[in-house]
TORFISE-681703 format. One line per 8 residues: for each residue x, y, z of C-alpha. Coordinates in nm, 3 decimals. Layout:
X Y Z ~ ...
This chain:
3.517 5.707 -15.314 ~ 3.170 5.662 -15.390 ~ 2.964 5.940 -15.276 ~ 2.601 5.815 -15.280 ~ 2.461 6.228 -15.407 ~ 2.104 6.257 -15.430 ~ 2.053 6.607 -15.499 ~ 1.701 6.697 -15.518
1.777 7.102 -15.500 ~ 1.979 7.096 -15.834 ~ 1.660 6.953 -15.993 ~ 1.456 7.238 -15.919 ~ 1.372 7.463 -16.245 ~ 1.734 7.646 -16.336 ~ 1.608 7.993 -16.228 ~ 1.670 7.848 -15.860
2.068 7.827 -15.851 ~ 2.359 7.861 -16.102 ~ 2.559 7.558 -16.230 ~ 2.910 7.652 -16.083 ~ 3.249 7.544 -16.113 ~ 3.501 7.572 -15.808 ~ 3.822 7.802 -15.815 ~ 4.165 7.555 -15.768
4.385 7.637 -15.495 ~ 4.778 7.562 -15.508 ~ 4.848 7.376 -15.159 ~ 4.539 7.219 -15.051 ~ 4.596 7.084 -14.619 ~ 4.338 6.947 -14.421 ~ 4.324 7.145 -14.057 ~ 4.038 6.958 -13.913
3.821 6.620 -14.041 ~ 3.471 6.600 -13.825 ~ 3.502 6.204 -13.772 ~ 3.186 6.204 -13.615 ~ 2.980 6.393 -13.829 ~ 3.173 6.192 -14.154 ~ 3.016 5.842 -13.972 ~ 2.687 6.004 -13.927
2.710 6.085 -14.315 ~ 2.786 5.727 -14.424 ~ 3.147 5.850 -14.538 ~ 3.459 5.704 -14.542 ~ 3.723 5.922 -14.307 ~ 3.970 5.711 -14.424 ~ 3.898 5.859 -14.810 ~ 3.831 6.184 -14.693
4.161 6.218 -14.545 ~ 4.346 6.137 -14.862 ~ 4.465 6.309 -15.106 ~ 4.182 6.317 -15.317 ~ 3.922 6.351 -15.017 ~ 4.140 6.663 -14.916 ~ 4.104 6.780 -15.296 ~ 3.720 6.758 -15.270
3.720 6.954 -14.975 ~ 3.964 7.198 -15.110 ~ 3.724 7.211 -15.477 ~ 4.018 7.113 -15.662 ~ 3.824 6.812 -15.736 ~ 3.452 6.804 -15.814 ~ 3.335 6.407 -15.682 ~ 3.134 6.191 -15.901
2.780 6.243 -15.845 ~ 2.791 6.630 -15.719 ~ 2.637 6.861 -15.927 ~ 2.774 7.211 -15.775 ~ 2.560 7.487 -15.785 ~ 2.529 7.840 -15.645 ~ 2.195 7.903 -15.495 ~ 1.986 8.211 -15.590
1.838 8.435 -15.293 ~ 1.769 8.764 -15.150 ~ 1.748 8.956 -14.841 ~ 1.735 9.200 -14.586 ~ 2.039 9.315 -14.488 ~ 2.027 9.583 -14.145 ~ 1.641 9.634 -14.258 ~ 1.753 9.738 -14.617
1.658 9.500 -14.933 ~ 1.871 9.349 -15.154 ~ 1.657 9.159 -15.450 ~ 1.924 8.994 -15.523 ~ 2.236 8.811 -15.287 ~ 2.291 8.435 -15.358 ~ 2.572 8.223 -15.284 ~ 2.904 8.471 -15.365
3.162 8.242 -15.219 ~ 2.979 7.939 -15.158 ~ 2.934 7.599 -15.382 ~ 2.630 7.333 -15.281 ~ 2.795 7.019 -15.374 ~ 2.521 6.804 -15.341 ~ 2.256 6.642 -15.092 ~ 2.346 6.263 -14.886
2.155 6.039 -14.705 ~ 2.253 6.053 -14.373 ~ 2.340 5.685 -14.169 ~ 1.962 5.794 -13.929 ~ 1.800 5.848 -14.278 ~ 1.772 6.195 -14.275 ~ 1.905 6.429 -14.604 ~ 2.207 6.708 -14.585
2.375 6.936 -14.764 ~ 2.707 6.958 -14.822 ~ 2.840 7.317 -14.900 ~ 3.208 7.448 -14.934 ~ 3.258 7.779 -14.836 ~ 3.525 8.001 -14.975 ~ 3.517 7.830 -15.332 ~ 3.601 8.114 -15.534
3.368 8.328 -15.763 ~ 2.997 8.262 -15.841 ~ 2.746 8.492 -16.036 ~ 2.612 8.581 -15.713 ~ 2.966 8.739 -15.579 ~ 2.912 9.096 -15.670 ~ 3.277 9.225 -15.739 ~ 3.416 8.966 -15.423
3.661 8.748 -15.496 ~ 3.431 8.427 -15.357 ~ 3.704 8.330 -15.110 ~ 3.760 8.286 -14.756 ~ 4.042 8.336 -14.482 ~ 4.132 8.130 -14.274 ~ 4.039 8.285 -13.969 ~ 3.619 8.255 -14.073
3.683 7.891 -14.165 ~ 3.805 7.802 -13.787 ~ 3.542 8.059 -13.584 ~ 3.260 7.876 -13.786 ~ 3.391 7.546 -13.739 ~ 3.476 7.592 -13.359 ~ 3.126 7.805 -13.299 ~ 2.888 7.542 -13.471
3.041 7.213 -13.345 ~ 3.007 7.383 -13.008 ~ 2.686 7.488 -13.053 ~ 2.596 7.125 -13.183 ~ 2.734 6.992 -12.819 ~ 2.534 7.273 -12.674 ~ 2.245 7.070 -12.827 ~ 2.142 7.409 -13.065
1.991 7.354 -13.402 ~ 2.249 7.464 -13.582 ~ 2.480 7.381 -13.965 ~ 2.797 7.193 -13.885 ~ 3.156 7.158 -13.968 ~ 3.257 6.829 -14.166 ~ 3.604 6.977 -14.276 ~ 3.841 7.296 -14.269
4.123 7.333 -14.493 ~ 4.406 7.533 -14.539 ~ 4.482 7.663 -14.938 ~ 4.825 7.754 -14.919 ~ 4.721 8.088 -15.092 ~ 4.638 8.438 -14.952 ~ 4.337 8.651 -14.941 ~ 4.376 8.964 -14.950
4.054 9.152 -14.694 ~ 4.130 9.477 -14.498 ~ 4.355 9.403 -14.251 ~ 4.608 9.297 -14.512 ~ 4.708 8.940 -14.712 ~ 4.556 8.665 -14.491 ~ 4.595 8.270 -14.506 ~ 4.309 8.109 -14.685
4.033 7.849 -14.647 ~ 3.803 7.644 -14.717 ~ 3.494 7.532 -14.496 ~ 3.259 7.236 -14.555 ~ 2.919 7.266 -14.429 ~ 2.675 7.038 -14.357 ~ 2.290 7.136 -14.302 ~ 1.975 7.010 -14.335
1.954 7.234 -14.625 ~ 2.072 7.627 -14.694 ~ 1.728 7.741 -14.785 ~ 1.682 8.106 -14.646 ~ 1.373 8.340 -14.572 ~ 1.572 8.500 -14.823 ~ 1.533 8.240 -15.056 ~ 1.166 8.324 -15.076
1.225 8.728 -15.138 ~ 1.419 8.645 -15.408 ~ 1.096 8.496 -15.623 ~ 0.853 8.756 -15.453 ~ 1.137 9.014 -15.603 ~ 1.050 8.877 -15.918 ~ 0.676 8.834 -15.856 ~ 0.754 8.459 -15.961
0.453 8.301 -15.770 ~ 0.535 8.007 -15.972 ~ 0.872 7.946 -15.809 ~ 0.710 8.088 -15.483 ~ 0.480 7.771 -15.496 ~ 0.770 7.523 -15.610 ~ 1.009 7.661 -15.324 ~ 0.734 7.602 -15.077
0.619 7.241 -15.183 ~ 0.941 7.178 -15.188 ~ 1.011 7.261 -14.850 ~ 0.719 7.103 -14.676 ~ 0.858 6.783 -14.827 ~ 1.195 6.865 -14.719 ~ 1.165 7.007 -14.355 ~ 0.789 7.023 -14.237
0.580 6.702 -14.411 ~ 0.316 6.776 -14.171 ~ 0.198 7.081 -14.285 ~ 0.114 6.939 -14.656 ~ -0.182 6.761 -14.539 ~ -0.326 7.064 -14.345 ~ -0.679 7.261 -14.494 ~ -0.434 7.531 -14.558
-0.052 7.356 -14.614 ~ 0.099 7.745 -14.686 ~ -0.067 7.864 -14.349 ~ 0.084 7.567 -14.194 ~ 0.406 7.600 -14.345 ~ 0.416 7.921 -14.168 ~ 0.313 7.855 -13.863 ~ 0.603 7.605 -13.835
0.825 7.837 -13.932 ~ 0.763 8.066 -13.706 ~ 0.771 7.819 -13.431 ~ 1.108 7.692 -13.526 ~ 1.282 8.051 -13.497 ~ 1.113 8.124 -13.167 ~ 1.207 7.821 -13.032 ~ 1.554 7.851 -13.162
1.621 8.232 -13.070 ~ 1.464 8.155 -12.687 ~ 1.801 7.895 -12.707 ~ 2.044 8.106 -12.842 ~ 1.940 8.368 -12.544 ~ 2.007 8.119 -12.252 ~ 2.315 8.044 -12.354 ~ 2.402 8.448 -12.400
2.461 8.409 -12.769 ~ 2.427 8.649 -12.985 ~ 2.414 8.573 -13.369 ~ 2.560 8.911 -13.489 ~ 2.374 8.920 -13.823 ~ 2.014 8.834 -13.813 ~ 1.968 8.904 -14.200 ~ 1.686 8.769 -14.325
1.940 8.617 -14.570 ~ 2.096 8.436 -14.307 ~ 1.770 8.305 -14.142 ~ 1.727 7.903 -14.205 ~ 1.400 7.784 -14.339 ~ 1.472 7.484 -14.119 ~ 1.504 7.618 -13.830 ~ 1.907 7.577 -13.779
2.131 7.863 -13.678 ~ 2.312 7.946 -13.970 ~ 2.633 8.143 -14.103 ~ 2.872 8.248 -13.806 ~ 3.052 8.598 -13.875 ~ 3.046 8.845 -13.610 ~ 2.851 8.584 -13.380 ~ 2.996 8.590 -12.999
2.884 8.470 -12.676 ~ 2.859 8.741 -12.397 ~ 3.117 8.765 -12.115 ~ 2.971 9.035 -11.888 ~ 2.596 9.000 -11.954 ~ 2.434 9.339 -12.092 ~ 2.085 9.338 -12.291 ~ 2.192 9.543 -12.554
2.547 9.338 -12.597 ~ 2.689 9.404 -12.959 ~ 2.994 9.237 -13.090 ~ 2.936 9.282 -13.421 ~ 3.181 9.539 -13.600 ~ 2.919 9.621 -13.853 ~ 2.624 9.634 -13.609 ~ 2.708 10.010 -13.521
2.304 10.066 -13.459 ~ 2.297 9.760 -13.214 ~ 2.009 9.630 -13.422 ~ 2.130 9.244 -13.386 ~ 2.218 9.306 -12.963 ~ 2.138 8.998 -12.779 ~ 1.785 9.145 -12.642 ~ 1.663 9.235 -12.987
1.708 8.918 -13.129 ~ 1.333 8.788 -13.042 ~ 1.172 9.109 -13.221 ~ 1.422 9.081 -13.491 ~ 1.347 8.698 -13.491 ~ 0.920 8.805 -13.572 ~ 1.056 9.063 -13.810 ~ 1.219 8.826 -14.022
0.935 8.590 -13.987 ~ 0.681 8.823 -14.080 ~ 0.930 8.907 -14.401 ~ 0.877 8.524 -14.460 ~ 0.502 8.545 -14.456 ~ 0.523 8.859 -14.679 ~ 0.630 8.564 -14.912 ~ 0.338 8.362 -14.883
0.044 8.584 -14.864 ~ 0.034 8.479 -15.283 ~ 0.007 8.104 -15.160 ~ -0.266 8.150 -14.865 ~ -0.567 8.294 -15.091 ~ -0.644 8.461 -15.374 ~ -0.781 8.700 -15.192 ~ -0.521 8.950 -15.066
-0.692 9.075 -14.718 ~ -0.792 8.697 -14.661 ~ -0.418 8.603 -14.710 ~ -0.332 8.902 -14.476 ~ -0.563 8.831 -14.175 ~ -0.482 8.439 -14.220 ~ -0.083 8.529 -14.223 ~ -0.138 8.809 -13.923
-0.297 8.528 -13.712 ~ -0.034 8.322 -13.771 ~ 0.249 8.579 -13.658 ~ 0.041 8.648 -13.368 ~ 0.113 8.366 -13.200 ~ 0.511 8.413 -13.199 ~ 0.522 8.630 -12.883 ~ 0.367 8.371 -12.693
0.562 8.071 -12.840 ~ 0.874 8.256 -12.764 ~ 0.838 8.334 -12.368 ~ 0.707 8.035 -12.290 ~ 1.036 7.845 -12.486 ~ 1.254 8.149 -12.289 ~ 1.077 8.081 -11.968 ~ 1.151 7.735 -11.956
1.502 7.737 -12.048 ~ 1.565 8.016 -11.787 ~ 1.374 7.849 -11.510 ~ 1.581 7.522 -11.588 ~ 1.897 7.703 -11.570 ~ 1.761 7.856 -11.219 ~ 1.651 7.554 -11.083 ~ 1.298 7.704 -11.093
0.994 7.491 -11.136 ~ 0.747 7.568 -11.392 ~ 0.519 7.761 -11.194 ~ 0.789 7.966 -11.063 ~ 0.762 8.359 -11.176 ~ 0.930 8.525 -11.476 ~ 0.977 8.835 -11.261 ~ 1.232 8.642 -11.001
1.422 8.582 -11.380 ~ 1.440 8.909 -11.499 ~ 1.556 9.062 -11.123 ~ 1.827 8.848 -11.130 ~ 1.920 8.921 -11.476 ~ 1.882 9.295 -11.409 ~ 2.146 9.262 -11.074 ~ 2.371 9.087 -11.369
2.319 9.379 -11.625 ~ 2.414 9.623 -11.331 ~ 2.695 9.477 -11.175 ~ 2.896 9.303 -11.496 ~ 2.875 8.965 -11.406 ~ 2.998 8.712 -11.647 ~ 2.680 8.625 -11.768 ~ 2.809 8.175 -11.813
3.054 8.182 -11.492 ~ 2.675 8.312 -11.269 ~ 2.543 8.005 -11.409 ~ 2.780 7.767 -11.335 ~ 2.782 7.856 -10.996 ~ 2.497 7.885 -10.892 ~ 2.466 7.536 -11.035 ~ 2.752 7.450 -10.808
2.519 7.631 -10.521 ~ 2.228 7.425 -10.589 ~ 2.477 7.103 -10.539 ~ 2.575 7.215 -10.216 ~ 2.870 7.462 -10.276 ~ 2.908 7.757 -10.020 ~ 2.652 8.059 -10.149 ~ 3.056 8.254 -10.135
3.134 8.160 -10.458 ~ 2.845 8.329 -10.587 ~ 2.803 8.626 -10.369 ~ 3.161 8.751 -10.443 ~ 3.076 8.790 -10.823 ~ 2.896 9.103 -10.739 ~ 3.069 9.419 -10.610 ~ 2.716 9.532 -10.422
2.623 9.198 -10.246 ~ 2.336 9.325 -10.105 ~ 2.105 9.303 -10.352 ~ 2.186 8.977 -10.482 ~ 2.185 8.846 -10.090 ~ 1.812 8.978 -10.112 ~ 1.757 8.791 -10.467 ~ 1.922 8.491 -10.361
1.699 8.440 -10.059 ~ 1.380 8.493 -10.275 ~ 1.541 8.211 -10.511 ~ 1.591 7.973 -10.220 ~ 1.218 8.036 -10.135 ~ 1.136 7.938 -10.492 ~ 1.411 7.685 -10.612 ~ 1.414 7.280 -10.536
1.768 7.209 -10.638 ~ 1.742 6.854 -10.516 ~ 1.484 6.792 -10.778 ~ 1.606 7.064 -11.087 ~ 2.015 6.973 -11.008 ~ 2.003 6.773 -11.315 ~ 1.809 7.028 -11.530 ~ 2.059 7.302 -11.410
2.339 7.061 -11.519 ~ 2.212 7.006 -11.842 ~ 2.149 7.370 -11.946 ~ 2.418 7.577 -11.791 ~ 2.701 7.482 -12.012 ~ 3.063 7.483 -11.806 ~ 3.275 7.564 -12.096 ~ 3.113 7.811 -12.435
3.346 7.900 -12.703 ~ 3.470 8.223 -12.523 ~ 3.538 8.511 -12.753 ~ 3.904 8.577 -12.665 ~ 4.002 8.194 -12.675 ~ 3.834 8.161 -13.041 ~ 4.033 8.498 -13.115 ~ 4.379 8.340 -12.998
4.295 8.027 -13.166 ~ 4.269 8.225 -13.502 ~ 4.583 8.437 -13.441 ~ 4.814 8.112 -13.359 ~ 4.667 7.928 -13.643 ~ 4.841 8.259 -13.912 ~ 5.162 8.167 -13.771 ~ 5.092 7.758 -13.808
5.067 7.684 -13.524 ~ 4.655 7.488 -13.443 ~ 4.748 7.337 -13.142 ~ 4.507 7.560 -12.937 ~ 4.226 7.493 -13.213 ~ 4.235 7.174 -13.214 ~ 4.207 7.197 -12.798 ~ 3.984 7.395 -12.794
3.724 7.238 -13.049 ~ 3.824 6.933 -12.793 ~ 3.745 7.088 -12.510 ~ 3.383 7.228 -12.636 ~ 3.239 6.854 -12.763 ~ 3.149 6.760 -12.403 ~ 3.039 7.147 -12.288 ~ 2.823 7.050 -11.975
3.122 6.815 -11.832 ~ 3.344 6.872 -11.615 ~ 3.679 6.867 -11.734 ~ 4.006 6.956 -11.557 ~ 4.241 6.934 -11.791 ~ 4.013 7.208 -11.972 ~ 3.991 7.400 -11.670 ~ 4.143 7.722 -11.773
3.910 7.800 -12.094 ~ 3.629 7.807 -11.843 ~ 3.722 8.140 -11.735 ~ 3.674 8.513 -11.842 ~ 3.887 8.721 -12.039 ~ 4.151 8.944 -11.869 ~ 4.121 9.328 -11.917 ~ 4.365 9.266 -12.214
4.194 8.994 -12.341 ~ 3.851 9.154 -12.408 ~ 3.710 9.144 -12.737 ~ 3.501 9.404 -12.815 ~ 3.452 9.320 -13.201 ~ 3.391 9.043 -13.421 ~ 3.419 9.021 -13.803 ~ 3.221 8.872 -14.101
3.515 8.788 -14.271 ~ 3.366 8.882 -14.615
C-alpha cells in the first residue's frame, strides 16, 4: 500500500527527535483494526489487515514514505523536572492527510528501545495497549478531544514488568500531533531559544493559525493554549474522569487528552478520587486537575517568556495576564457542562451544583448512574429511582425540590441526553477485559469497545456494563504499564 506520508515534524532541525529503527517481534496478530478511524485516514482496511499491514503495525515493517523518529522532550513529572524524557517506547511513523483535510500522526507504541528509553526495554504489554485503546475510542464517542486508537496488536512475545512475564503489544496512535508542554522544557533546558522559536512557529501553523497574525503571535499562542486545557479539563470533570498523570510531559500542545495509564473514571464520586497507583500524594485527584491544569500551563508560558519580549519583566507581566484569565475560562466551560447535565439553564446558580455534588461526595453515590437518572427523572421517570441512591434521603428530597424550582426539563431533556453518557468505560469492566484477553480470550474487549461507540444510547443488549462494580469488583488502582 501506498501510504501518502507527509511528515513535516521529521523535517525540523535533527536536535528535535532521533532517527529510530523499530524492534521485530516473532508472532505479530492484529486484536483490533479502527475501520472508522482507517476511512477517516484515507487508508485501505483491506491492506491494513494483511499481512504486511499487520507487520506495519507490529514495526516489523517500516512503510514506504515513513521516516520513524523518536521525539525529544522533557517534563515535570509529580512537580519534579526531568530535562530530559522523550519518546522511550514510542516510534512517530509519520504525518497523513486526513479524508476532512486535516494532518495526523501516526505513532506505535511499544516499539522497542529508543535513545530516550533510559534503561526500559521500549516495550509494551498487552494489557496498556487495550485500556488505551478502549479509554480513547470511548472518550472520542464521549465527544472529548482526545488521541485515538487505529490498531492493537498482539506480539506473540512477553514482557517482563513487575507483576511477572506479561503478553505483549503494540498500539497505534493517531493525534493531531504528540507535541507536549514538555516538548518546550526540553529547549528551555537547553536555553535553545532558537528551537524555542522553531517549535512555536511551528505549532501556530500546525494547531493555532490564528494566533500568527496577532501584534504579539507568542502571547497569542498562549492564550490559546491555555484555553484549550481549560476547556478540555472542565470536560474531563463532567464526565468524572480523572487522567491519573497530569505530567507536564503528558500535556498536548493541541489541546487533546493524551497517554492513558492509570486514567479511570469514578464510580462513587469523591473530590479527591485517586486511582492512580503512583499518585500516593493525590496530586492528580479528580478536583485538582483544574489547578494542576494552570500549573502546567503556566510551565508552558515559562517557555515562552524568551519569545514575548526582550525584556524579561515585560515578557512576565504579558505571560501573567495571559494565565490570569484561566480561572475564569475554566468555570464558565465547568458551569455549563454541569448545568447541561442538570437540566439547569444558564442563569441557574453554581451553588445548587456544588450542593448536589456535596450530598454525592457524602453519601457514595455512583457519580454516572446519578446522572443517568436523573436524566430519566427529567423524562418523566418516578423521582424513586433517584431518591433510593442515597441512604439519608432527606437531604437530597430538600435538593431535589430546589432543582425542580430551577430546572425546565422539557426544554434541557435533550442537553441532559447529550451530556450524561449511559455507558463510560467502567474501571472493573476495562480490568476484566484485560485479564480475559492474557488467557486469549477478547471476546469481552471487543464488546465492550462495541458497546462504548454509541455512549449516550440506549442499548439493551449492553445493559449490564451500565452498572457499578460489586464490592469484589472495585478497583482501587490503576497502572502505567511502564
Amino acid at each position: 500500500m501506498n501510504i501518502l506520508f507527509d511528515n513535516t515534524y521529521a523535517r525540523l532541525p535533527e536536535r528535535f527527535f532521533a532517527k529510530q529503527e523499530s524492534a521485530r517481534v516473532p508472532e505479530p496478530k492484529l486484536v483490533r483494526l479502527n475501520l472508522g478511524l482507517a476511512a477517516k485516514l484515507s487508508l485501505d482496511a483491506d491492506w491494513l489487515k494483511s499481512p504486511d499491514g499487520v507487520a506495519m503495525f507490529a514495526g516489523n515493517a517500516i512503510p514506504e514514505g515513513a521516516e520513524p523518529i523518536a521525539q525529544a522532550y522533557a517534563g515535570h513529572q509529580f512537580g519534579g523536572f526531568s530535562p530530559q524524557l522523550g519518546d522511550g517506547r514510542a516510534l512517530l511513523l509519520g504525518e497523513v492527510i486526513g479524508a476532512d483535510g486535516a494532518r495526523y500522526d501516526l505513532q506505535l507504541k511499544g516499539s522497542g528501545r529508543t535513545r530516550f528509553s533510559r534503561g526500559g526495554d521500549g516495550k509494551s504489554a498487552l494489557g496498556p495497549v487495550l485500556r488505551e485503546y478502549i479509554v480513547s475510542e470511548a472518550m472520542s464517542a464521549l465527544g472529548v478531544p482526545t488521541t485515538r486508537a487505529l490498531a492493537a496488536v498482539a506480539t506473540g512475545e512477553k514482557v517482563m514488568r513487575q507483576e511477572g512475564p506479561l503478553p505483549g503489544g503494540v498500539f497505534t496512535r493517531v493525534a493531531a500531533s504528540h507535541i507536549r508542554v514538555g516538548t518546550f522544557q526540553y529547549f528551555l533546558a537547553r536555553n535553545d531559544i532558537d528551537g524555542l522559536r522553531v517549535l512555536a512557529n511551528y505549532v501556530m501553523v500546525r494547531h493555532y493559525p490564528a494566533a500568527a497574525p496577532a501584534p504579539n503571535p507568542y502571547l497569542a499562542l498562549l492564550e490559546s493554549v491555555a484555553n484549550a486545557q481549560a476547556d478540555l479539563i472542565a470536560q474531563w470533570m463532567s464526565l468524572g474522569f480523572i487522567h491519573g498523570v497530569m505530567n507536564t510531559d503528558n500535556t498536548a500542545i493541541s489541546g487533546e487528552t493524551i497517554d492513558y495509564g492509570p486514567c479511570a473514571f469514578m464510580d462513587a464520586f469523591h473530590p479527591q478520587c485517586v486511582y492512580s497507583s503512583i499518585d500516593s500524594g493525590g496530586r492528580y485527584a479528580w478536583g485538582n486537575q483544574p489547578s494542576i491544569g494552570l500549573w502546567n500551563v503556566t510551565r508552558f508560558a515559562e517557555t515562552l517568556l524568551p519569545l514575548l519580549s526582550e525584556d524579561h519583566d515585560e515578557a512576565t507581566k504579558l505571560a501573567e495576564a495571559a494565565l490570569a484569565g484561566y480561572p475564569e475560562r475554566f468555570g464558565g466551560q465547568y458551569a455549563a457542562h454541569f448545568r447541561a447535565k442538570f437540566g439547569l439553564p444558564p442563569e441557574a446558580p453554581v451553588a445548587l451544583i456544588q450542593e448536589c455534588l456535596g450530598l454525592l461526595d457524602g453519601q457514595g453515590v455512583d457519580f454516572t448512574l446519578f446522572f443517568r437518572h436523573l436524566t430519566r427523572v427529567a423524562g418523566g421517570e418516578d423521582p424513586k429511582t433517584l431518591a433510593v441512591m442515597f441512604s439519608s434521603s432527606e437531604p437530597f428530597e430538600q435538593w431535589f425540590a430546589k432543582w425542580r424550582g430551577e430546572a425546565n426539563p422539557a426544554r434541557h431533556l435533550a442537553a441532559m441526553r447529550g451530556t450524561n453518557p449511559i455507558l463510560i468505560p467502567r474501571n472493573h469492566r476495562v480490568a476484566q477485559a484485560i485479564q480475559n484477553a492474557y488467557v486469549g480470550d477478547f471476546a469481552p474487549f471487543h464488546r465492550l469497545v462495541d458497546a462504548l461507540a454509541a455512549p449516550y444510547a440506549e442499548q439493551v443488549e449492553y445493559a449490564d456494563l451500565e452498572t457499578p462494580p460489586r464490592p469484589e469488583e472495585i478497583v482501587h488502582e490503576t497502572f502505567c504499564g511502564t
